[in-house]
N, C-alpha and C positions, 0 to 999 in steps of 0.2 A: 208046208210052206214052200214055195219057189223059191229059190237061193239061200235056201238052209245053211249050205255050206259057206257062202259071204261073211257070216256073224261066226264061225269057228274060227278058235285059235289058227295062226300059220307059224310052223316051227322054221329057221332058215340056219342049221348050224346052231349055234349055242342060245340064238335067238328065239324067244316068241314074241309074236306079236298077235296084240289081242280079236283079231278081226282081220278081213281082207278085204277092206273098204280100205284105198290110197287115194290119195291125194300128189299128184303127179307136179312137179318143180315147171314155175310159170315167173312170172316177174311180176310182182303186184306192186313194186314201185313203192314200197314202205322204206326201202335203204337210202342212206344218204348219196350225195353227188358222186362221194368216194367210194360206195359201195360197203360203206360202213351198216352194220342193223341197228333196228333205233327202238325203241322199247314199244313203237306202236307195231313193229316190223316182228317183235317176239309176243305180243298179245295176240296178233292174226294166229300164230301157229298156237302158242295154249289153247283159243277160242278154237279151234279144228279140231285140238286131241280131246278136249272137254265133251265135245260133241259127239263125238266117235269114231273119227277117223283113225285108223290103228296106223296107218304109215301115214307122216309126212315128208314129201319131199322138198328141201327149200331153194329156190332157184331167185337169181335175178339180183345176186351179189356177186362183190369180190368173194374167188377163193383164189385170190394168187397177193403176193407181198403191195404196199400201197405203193413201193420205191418201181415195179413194174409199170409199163407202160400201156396206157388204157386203152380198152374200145368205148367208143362213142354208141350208147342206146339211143335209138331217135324213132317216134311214132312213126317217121314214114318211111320206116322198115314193115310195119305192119300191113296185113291185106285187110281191106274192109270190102 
């Protein structure tokens, strides 16, 4: 099989993870205004690890306190 080694365990320190299929942190826009996650924003990522993604990364939230002061996401940040 080509990429035999993708579907092997990866050990990282005390860690395993089951496969070396990642899922890389993107902003899928499931969190609230405030950067809050909202229960369709945690079924995206179950629906990933169900699937077989061994690593998920989750991006496109707050990780800082809500009393901090925000940046502004806006589409035409994007390149199309």
């Amino acid at each position: 099989m080509a990429y035999e080694s993708l579907f092997q365990p990866l050990n990282i320190n005390k860690l395993t993870i089951r496969n070396r299929i990642v899922s890389t942190a993107h902003a899928e826009v499931y969190a609230t205004d405030g950067g809050m996650t909202t229960e369709r924003y945690v079924k995206y990522y179950e629906e990933k690890a169900k699937g077989g993604c061994g690593l998920c990364i989750c991006g496109g939230s707050s990780v800082v306190s809500i009393d901090s002061p925000q940046g502004w996401w806006s589409s035409v940040n994007l390149a199309t």
